[in-house]
N, C-alpha and C positions, 0 to 999 in steps of 0.2 A: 236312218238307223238300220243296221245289219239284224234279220233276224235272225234268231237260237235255230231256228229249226228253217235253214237257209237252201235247202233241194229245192221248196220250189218257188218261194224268197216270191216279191210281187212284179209279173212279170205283164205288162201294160199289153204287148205285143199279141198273149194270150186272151187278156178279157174284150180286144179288138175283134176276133174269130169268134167271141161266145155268138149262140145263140140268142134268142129274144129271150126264150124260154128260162136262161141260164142266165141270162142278166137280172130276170123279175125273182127269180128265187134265189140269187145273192142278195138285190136290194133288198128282198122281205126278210132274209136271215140278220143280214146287219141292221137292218132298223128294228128288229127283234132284240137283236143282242147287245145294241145301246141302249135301248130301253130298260131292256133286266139289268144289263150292268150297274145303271142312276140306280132302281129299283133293291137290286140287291144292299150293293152300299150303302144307301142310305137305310137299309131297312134295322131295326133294331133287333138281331137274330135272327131274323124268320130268313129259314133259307127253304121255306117251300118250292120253290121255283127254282129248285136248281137242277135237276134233271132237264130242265129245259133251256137253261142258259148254258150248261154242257152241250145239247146237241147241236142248238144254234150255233156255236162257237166250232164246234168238231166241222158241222157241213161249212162255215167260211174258208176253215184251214182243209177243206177239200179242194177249193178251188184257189189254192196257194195262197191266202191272205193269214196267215199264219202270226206273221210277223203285225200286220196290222192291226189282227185282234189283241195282240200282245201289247205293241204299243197304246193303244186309244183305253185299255182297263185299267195298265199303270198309269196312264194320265189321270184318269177319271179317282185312282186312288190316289193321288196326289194332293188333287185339289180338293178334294172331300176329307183328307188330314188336315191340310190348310184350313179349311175353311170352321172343321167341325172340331175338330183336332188339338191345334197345335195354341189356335188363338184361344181355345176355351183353356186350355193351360195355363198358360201364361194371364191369362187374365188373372186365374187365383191370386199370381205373387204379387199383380200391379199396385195392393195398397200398401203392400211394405216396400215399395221402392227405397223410401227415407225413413223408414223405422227397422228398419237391421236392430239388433244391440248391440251395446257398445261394452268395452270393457270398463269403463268410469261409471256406468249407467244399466245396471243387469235389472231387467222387467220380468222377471219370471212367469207371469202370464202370459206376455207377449212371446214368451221362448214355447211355453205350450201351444198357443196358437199357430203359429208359423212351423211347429210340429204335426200339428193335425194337418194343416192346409195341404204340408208335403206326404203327408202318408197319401190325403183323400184325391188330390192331381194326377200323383203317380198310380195311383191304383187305377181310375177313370180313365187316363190315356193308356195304359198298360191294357185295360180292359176291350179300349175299343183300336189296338192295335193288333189285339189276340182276334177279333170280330175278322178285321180287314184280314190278316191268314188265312182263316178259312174258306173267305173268299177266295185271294187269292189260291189257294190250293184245288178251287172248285176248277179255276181256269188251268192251272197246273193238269190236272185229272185228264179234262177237256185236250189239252193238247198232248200230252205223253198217250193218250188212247189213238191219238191220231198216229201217231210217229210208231205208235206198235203196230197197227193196222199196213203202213206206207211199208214196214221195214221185217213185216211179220213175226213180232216177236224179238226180235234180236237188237231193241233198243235199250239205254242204260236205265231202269227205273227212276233213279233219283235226280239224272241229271236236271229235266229240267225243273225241277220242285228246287233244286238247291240253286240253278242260275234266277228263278223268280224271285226266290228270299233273300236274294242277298241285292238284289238290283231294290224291291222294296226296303230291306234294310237302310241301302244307303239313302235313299228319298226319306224315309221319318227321320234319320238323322239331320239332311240336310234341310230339311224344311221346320225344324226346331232351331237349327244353330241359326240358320240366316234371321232368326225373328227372336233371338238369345237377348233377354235381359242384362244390361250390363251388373246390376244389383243380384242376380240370380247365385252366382258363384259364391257371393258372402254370404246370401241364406241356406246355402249347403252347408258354408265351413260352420258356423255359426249352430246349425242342428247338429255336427258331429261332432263337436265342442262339447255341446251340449249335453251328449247321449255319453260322451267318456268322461267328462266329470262326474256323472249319476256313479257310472262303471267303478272308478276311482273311489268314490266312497263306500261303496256295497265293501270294495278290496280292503279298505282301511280297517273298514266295521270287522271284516272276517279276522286281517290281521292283527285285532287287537286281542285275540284269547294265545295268538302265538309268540311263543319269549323273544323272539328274534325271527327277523322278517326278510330272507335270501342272503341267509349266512353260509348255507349248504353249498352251497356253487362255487364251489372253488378253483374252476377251469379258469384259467386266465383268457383275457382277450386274443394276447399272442400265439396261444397256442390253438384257439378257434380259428385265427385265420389262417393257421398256417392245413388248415385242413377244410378249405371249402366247400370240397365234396363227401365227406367223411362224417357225415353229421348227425350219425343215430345219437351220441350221449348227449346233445342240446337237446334234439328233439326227444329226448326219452325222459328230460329233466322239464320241458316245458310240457309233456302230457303228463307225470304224475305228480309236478308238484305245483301247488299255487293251483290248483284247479278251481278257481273261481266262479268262472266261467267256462260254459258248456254251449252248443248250438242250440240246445232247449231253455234256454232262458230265455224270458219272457221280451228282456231287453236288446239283447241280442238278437233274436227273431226281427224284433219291429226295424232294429240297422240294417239286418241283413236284406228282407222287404225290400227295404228303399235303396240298398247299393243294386240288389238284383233288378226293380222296376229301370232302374238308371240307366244300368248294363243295357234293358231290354230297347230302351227307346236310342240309343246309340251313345251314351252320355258315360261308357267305363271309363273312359282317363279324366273328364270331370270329377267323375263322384272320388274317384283313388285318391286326385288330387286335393280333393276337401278335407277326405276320412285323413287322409295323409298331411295335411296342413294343421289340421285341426290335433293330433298328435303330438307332430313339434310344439305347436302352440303351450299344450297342457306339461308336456316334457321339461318346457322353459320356466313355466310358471314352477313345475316342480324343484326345477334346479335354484330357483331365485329363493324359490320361500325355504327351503331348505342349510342355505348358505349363504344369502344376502347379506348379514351384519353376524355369521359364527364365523370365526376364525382359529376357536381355540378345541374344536373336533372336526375330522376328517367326515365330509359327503361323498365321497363319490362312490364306497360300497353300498350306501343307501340307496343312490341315485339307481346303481346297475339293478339291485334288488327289486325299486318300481318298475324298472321297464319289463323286467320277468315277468313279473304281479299283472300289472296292469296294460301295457301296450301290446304286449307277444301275448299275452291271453285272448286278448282278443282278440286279434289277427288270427290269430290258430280254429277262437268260436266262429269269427265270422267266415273263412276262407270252410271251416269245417260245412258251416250253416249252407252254404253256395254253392258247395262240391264241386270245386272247382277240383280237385286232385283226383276225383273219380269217373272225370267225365274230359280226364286229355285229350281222349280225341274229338272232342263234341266239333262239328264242325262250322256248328252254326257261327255265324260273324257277328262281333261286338258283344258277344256273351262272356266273352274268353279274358280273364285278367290276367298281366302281365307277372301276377304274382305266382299266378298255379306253377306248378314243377312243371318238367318236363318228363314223360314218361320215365325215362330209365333212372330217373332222381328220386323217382318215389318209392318207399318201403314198401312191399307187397304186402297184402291185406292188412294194412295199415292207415294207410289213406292221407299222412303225413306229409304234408308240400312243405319238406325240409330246406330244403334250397332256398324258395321265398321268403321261409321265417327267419334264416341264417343270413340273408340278406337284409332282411329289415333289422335285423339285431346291429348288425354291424352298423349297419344308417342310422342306427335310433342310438348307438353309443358313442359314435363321435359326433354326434350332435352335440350329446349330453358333455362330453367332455369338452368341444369347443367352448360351447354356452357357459360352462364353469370355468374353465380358462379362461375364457372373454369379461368374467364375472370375478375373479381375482384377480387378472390383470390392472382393470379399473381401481381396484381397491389394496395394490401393492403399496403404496405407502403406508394407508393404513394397518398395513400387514407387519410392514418393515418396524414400524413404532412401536408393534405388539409384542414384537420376537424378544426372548424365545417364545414365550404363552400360546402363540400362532404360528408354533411349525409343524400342526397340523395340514393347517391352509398351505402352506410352502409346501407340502408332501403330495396333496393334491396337485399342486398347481403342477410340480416337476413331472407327475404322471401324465398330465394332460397335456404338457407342451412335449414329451418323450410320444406320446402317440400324434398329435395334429403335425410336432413341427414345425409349430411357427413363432420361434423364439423371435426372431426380428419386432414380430409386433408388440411383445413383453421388453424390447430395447426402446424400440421408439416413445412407446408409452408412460415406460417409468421416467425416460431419459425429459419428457413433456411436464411431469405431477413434479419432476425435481425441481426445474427452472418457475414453474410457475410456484410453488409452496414452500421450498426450502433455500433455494440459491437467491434470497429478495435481501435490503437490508434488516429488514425486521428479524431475522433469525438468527441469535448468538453464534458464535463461531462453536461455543464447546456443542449447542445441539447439532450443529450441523457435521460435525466431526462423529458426536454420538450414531447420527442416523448411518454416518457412511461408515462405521464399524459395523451397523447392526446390519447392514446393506450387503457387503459383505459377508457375511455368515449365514443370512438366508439363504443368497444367492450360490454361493458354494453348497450348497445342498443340490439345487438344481443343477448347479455347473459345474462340479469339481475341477474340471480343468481351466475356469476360470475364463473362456473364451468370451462369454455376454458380458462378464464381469468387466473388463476391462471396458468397455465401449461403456457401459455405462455408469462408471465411476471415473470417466474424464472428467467432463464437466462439472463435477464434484472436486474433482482435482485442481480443476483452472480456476476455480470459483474461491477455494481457499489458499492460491497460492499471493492474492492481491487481496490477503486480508493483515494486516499489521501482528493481530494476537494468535495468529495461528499455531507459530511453532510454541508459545506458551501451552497451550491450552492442549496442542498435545501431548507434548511432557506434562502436564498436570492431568488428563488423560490416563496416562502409563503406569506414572506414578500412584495417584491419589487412590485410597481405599474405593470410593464411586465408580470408579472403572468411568469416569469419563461423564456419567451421566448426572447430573445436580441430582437428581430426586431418587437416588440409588442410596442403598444402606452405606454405613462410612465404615466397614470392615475392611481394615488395612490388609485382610488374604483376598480379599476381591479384585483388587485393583484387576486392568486388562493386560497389564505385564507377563501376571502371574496366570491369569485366565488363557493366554496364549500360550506359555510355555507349557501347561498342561494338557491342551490341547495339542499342543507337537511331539509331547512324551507319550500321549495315548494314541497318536497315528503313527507313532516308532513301534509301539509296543504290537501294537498291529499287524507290520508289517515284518518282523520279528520272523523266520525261518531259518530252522535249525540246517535244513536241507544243503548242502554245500552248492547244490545246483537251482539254487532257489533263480538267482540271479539269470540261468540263462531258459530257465522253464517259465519266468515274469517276460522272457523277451518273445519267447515263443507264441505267447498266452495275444502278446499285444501285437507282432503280429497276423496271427490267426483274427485278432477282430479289430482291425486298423478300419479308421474310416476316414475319409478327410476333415479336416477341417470347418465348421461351419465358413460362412465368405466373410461371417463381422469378423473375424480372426483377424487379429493383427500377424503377418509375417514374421516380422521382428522376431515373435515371442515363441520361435519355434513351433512343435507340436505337442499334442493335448497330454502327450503320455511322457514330456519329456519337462511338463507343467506343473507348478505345486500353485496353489493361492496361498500366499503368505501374506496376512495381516498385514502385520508388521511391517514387511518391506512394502507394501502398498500406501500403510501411512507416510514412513518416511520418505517415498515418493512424493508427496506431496512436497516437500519442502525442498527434496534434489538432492539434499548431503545430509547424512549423517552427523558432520563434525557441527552443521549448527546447533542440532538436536540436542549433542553432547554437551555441548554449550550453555544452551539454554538452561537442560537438568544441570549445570554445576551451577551457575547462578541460583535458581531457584532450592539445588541442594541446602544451598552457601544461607543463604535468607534462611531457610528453614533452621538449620543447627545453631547460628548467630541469634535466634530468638527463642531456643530451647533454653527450661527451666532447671532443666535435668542432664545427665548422657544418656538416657535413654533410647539408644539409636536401631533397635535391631531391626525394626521396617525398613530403615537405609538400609542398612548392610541387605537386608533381601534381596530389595528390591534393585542395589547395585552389582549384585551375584546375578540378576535376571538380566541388566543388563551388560553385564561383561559376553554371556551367553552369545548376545544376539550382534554385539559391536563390540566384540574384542578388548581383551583387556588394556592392552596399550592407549584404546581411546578413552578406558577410564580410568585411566591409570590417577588423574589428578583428583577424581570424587575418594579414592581410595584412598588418597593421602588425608584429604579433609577428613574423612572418619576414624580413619587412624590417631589423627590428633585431638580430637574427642573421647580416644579411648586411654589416651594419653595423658588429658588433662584430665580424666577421673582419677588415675593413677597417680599422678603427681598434686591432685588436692588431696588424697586422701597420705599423702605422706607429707605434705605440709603442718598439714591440720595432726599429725602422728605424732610432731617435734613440740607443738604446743603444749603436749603432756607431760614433758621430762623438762617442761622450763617454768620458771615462776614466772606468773603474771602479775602485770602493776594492777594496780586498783583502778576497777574501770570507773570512769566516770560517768554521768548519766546519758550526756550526749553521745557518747565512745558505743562502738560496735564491735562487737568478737567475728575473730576470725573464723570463729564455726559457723558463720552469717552467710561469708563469702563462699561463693564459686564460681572459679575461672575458668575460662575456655579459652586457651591456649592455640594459638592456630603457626603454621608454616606460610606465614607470608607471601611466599612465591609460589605458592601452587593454589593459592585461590584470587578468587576474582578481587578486583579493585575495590577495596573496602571505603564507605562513606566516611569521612572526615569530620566532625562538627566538632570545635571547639566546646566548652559546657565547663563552668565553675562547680564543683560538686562542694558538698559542706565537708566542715574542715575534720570531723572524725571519718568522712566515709575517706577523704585526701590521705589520713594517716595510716588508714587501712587500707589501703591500694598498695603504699610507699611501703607497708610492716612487710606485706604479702612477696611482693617483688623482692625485698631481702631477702626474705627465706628461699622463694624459688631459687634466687643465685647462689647459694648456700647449697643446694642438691644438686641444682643443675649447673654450677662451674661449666665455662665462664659465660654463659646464657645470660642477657639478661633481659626482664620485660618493659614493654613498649602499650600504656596503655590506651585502647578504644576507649576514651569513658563516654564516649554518645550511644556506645552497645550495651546490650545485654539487655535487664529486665531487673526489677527491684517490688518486694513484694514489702509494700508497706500496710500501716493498721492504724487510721487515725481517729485517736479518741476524743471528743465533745463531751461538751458540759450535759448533753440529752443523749448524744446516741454515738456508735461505735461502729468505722465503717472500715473495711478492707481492699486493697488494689491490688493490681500488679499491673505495676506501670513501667516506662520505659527511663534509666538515670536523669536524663533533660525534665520530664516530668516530675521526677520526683526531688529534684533540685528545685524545684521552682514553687512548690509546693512546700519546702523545711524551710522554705525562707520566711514562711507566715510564722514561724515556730516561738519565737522572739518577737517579732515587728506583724500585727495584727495587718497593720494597712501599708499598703505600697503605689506610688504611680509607677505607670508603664517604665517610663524610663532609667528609671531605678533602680528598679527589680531587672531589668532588662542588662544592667551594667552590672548587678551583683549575682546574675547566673552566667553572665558574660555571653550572652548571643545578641542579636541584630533585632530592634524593637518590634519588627513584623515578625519574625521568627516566633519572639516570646505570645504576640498577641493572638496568634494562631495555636500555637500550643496550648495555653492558656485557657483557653474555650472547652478544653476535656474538663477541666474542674468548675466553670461555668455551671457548665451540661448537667453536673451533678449535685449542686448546689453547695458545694464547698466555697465556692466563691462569689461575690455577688462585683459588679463590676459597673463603676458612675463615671461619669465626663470630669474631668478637671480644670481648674482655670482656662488652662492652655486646650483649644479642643485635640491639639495635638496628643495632649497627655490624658491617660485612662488611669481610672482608680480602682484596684481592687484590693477587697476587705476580707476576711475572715469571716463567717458563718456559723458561731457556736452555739446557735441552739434552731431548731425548728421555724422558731418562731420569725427568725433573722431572715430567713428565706425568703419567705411567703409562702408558702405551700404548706396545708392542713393536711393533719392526720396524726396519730398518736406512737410512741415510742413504745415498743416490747421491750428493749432491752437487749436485744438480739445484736448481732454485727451483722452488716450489708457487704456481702462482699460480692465485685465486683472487678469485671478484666479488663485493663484497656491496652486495645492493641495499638499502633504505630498509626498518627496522623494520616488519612490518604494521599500519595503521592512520596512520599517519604519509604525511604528504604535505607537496609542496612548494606546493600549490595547492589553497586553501579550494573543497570539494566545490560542486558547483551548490548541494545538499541546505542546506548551510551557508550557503552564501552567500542562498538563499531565505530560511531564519531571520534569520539577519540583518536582513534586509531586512522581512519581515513583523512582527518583533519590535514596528518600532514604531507597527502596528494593532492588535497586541493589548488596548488598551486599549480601543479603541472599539468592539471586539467584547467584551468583558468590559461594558460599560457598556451595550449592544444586548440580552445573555441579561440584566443584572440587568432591566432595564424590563419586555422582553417575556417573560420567562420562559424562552422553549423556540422555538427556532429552524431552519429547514430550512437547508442547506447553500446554494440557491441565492438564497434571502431573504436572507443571510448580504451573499453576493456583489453583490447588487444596491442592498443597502444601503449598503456599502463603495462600490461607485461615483458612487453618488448623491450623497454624504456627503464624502467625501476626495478633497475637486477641490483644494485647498490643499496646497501644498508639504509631505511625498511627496505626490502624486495616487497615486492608488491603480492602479495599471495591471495587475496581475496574474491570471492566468485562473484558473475553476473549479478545474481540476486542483491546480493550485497552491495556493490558500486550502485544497483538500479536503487536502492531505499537510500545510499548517500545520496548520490544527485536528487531522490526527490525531496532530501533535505535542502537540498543547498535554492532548489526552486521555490519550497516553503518558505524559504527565506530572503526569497528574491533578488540572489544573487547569479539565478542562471532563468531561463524560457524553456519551453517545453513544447514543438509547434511541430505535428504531422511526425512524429518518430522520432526530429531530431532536437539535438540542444542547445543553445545561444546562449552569449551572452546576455548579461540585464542590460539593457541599455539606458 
């Protein structure tokens, strides 16, 4: 080892020449001054004997042994730390090795105790580390007396008191850490946990006489960082507000104690790291309980307003308590935190280690915002189901991923809760459409330009284009008052037709500038703050300023065209008018005003017509029914119905869909009144004449019993089958089946709505082929007890399930594909085995002659999977085959 004080360093050569004389009063000085040295060290204060372990040590470093004295004291304090020291330390913690607390399992005695142990350790080795100083500084004394002596005065005073303290330094550190509890670290974090949750509550208890708790702080985040050195108004708002804490608190004192004994024994980036773990820790728990299951109020100016309150207070009491800001230049080693300023960063007579706390602020808020970003992420679906009620949470959330940044993990994330909770079979098509409208309009909050949006409303996309009722249930979506949702109010202005278009009149109205030069001051504005692209960006889709999120075209995205869509709404229009009681049509006309908007009028040009002739046919009932006043009427008879009874819906043939056909015997006054009616129409409307549906419409009948009086409205087949009882009490199937004129299954299924309601009662007959049903005129005929008011029961029956007034889109595509079937049958005989889109491409090439072939992929892909349902083709790795 090179001594400090190396002139005249141990030179063998020299104590070779000594004298006898000069050899006996070295060996008496050094066995002198190993003896005081045990002596002194061990001794418990008593430093009587130090003028004499000074001289001895001054006469060795006369005879250049300088360095040796230096060595063999630092040994000797070594091992006497070891031995006396460092093991009697650590013995304290040895019986909590395996009783730490836990966060499932909080022992509050045991959080006291493991408090005391660490005060009374650190104080005892602190104590007998200040002991061992003195010591060493006796030797310090000892040698710098020499070197002034050798050099007359003209040596540094301090230096070697500051080369002996920091060489001691590094030894108690080093002989603590090599004998370091691995369990020690958690009973730091575990007391400083400890000590800021007490902190925490005192803050609560103060803040609860105040109306509001760090509302005053209205500097934003952004514009603190953009000033990292400029930092008097934090630090002027964390010294006079929220002063909760002071360095004179009682509890602060005892942290401060035990970060400073820590500092002393070499242990400052442990203890930082504890005090500093133990922060986050309480920060998280703050963020969870605060925001774990609220969705419907924004945390995160709560959150900023605790870290004021309670982390930066204390950090300001404890770094205040430490002085670390008033002592920059201390140069003692391992006293010095990382946190103190830097001299020219501190406020002069202030004492303010702004820098540090402007640094912990920033640390301790993107914590807080990751941790609640991490923490709404988790629970975005949840969120999604709640919107709008939860676009507090959505406001939060879009702050927190605008400061961390890390939308990917809010893609990944959602894009995982999708496939596993919402894309399964168990979830109807209309919710899952619901959730990706509501998915949507969250998201556009966050993302106005729609870049996340898209990557995560694929597989939402792919998920519903392989579902059969999809494009239904979006038109019933659009359309329907629920806006889409089953558990939504049924206000026909609700619908999400009408909720978009309002939404696109208020983002017009917005954008609205009168300025002639709005146009090129918007282009100015956006490049002055162009930024690129996130990377989930699809290219395709341009740039973010050249982006809108449109609903709308995102749903019908899903489907690929428009013209099905269109499709679908005239079908489902067609069914809806065809079982109106009334012309009450003004919801269509709205809602087909909303769509001409968004899909052009030419494509509705044929919904147009259908409600035209609805408004037509009010028009011309009511100038029918006009002529029956200026005519005498025969004498009705009882069976005979008036034509004030009737009302016709009169339709254009060719511009709606493929109407259902059913043949249906109707009784012979409602026959006469069809025939009266069609007169008259020809009569106004030359040379028009009508053509009737009698399986349409509706008929509101009222039949009265011998006990009770009941009401329907039912459909003409129903209600034929039912005046046939009117005459003839009892009928078998097959009879009644031939005098309403439908197919015996036809009549037996229908038949069962009067069943259901005990109008009818229904026995086996000779033939098990043939069913008997009877008439029900009183209560009693039933079987079923309970007593008559008097009252009428009136009651609705709609259309058998599976029955319709209007051939499905689905049918009406077979239909129409049917007659390519050939030529696809004749394509697999040649070529064998075929891809779905060779399919499609050969059909267009091929079938330019009358049908031409116009139909899209999608469409041929749901024929062929008809024609497989039916086992007339294979279906094997992409391609297609015959049956064999």
């Amino acid at each position: 080892m090179t001594c400090h004080t190396s002139s005249s360093g141990c030179d063998l050569e020299k104590l070779e020449s000594l004298s006898d004389d000069s050899i006996t009063e070295i060996s008496e000085n050094w066995n002198g001054f190993c003896s005081l040295s045990e002596a002194l060290l061990k001794g418990s204060g008593d430093l009587s004997f130090s003028d004499e372990f000074v001289m001895r040590a001054k006469n060795l470093c006369k005879h250049g042994l300088s360095s040796l004295v230096e060595q063999h004291f630092l040994r000797c304090i070594e091992e006497i730390f070891e031995r006396n020291g460092a093991k009697r330390f650590w013995s304290y913690f040895e019986p909590y090795r395996n009783a730490a607390p836990s966060e499932t399992n909080k022992d509050l005695i045991l959080e006291e105790e493991i408090q005391q142990v660490i005060c009374k350790a650190l104080e005892e080795i602190s104590s007998q580390k200040q002991f061992q100083e003195k010591c060493l500084l006796l030797l310090a004394r000892a040698l710098q007396s020499y070197e002034e002596d050798k050099l007359q005065g003209q040596a540094n005073p301090d230096s070697t008191r500051v080369y002996l303290f920091s060489k001691y330094q590094l030894i108690v550190s080093s002989v603590l850490l090599a004998s370091l509890p691995h369990h020690f670290p958690g009973i730091l974090h575990w007391y400083f946990k400890g000590r800021l949750e007490e902190l925490s509550t005192i803050a609560a208890a103060n803040s609860e006489d105040e109306e509001e708790l760090g509302m005053d702080d209205k500097m934003d985040l952004d514009e603190k960082s953009k000033l990292p050195y400029k930092c008097g108004d934090m630090d002027s708002d964390i010294n006079h507000k929220y002063t909760v804490f002071s360095e004179n608190n009682k509890l602060v004192k005892n942290i401060g104690m035990v970060v400073r004994n820590l500092r002393n024994i070499g242990f400052t980036s442990m203890a930082e790291d504890a005090y500093a773990s133990a922060i986050f820790f309480l920060l998280k728990d703050k963020v969870h309980d605060l925001a774990f299951d609220d969705y419907r109020s924004s945390v995160l100016e709560s959150i900023k307003a605790w870290i004021q309150v309670v982390p930066l207070q204390f950090l300001r009491a404890l770094l205040d308590y430490l002085g670390d800001f008033t002592n920059c230049n201390d140069p003692s080693p391992g006293l010095k935190s990382p946190l103190a300023s830097h001299p020219s960063l501190c406020y002069s007579g202030t004492g303010i280690p702004s820098e540090g706390l402007v640094r912990w602020q920033l640390r301790l808020e993107y914590y807080a915002y990751e941790t609640l970003q991490d923490l709404r992420i988790a629970k975005l679906f949840e969120i999604i189901v709640d919107y709008p009620d939860s676009a507090p949470a959505i406001e939060d959330l879009k702050q927190c991923l605008e400061y961390t940044g890390q939308h990917s993990k809010l893609v990944d994330s959602f894009i995982s809760s999708l496939r596993y909770r919402l894309l399964t079979a168990g979830a109807s098509t209309n919710d899952i459409l619901h959730q990706y409208v509501s998915t949507i309009k969250a998201l556009r909050t966050i993302d106005p330009a729609g870049v996340f949006l898209e990557a995560v409303g694929e597989p939402i996309r792919e998920y519903l284009r392989g579902r059969k009722d999809t494009i239904k249930c979006i038109v019933t979506m659009l359309t329907d008052g629920t806006g889409g949702n089953p558990n939504g109010p049924g206000s026909s202005g609700d619908s999400l037709l009408e909720e978009l278009n309002r939404d696109e009149e208020s983002q017009e109205n917005t954008t609205v500038d009168d300025d002639i030069n709005s146009d090129d001051k918007q282009a100015w504005i956006n490049a002055q703050n162009w930024e690129p692209d996130p990377v989930e960006a699809d290219p395709s889709k341009g740039s973010r300023y050249r982006r809108k999120v449109d609903i709308l075209g995102m749903i019908v995205g899903i489907i690929g065209s428009k013209d099905q869509l269109v499709n679908e709404y005239r079908v489902m229009l067609a069914e809806k008018l065809l079982n109106k009681s009334d012309y009450d049509i003004d919801a269509e006309i709205r809602t087909l005003e909303l769509l001409k908007i968004h899909f052009g009028e030419s494509s509705m040009q044929k919904c147009e017509i259908m409600l035209n002739d609805l408004i037509d046919s009010k028009r011309t009932n009511t100038n029918i029914k006009a002529t029956i006043k200026h005519q005498p009427q025969p004498e009705q008879r009882d069976l005979d119905v008036s034509l004030d009874n009737l009302n016709a819906t009169i339709i254009s043939s060719n511009f709606w869909p493929p109407i259902q056909d059913e043949a249906v015997n109707l009784p012979e006054p409602v026959e006469q009144l069809l025939t009266d009616y069609a007169k008259r129409y020809t009569e106004v409307k030359t040379p028009r004449k009508l053509i009737w549906k009698k399986n349409l419409g509706s008929v509101k009948l009222e039949l009265q019993f011998e006990d009770r009086a009941m009401q329907f409205n039912v459909t003409p087949l129903h209600a034929s089958i039912i005046m046939q009882f009117q005459d003839q009490k009892k009928w078998i199937s097959k009879n009644l089946a031939a005098a309403v004129g439908v197919p015996v299954d036809v009549l037996n299924r229908r038949i069962n709505f009067w069943i259901s309601k005990g109008v009818l009662a229904e026995s086996m007959g000779a033939d098990s082929a043939d069913h008997t049903f009877t008439l029900m005129e009183t209560m009693n005929d039933t079987g079923k007890s309970g007593t008559i008011d008097g009252g009428c029961e009136e009651l609705l029956a709609g259309e058998d399930d599976g029955e319709r007034s209007v051939a499905s889109v689905e049918d009406q595509l077979r239909k129409e594909m049917t007659v390519y079937e050939k030529f696809i049958t004749g394509m697999l005989t040649n070529f064998g085995s075929m891809a779905l889109d060779r399919i499609h491409n050969t059909l267009k090439m091929f079938c330019i002659a009358d049908p031409t072939y116009d139909k899209s992929l999608q469409q041929l892909q749901s024929f062929l999977s008809g024609l497989v349902a039916e086992e007339k083709l294979e279906f094997r790795d992409g391609m297609y085959f015959l049956k064999k």
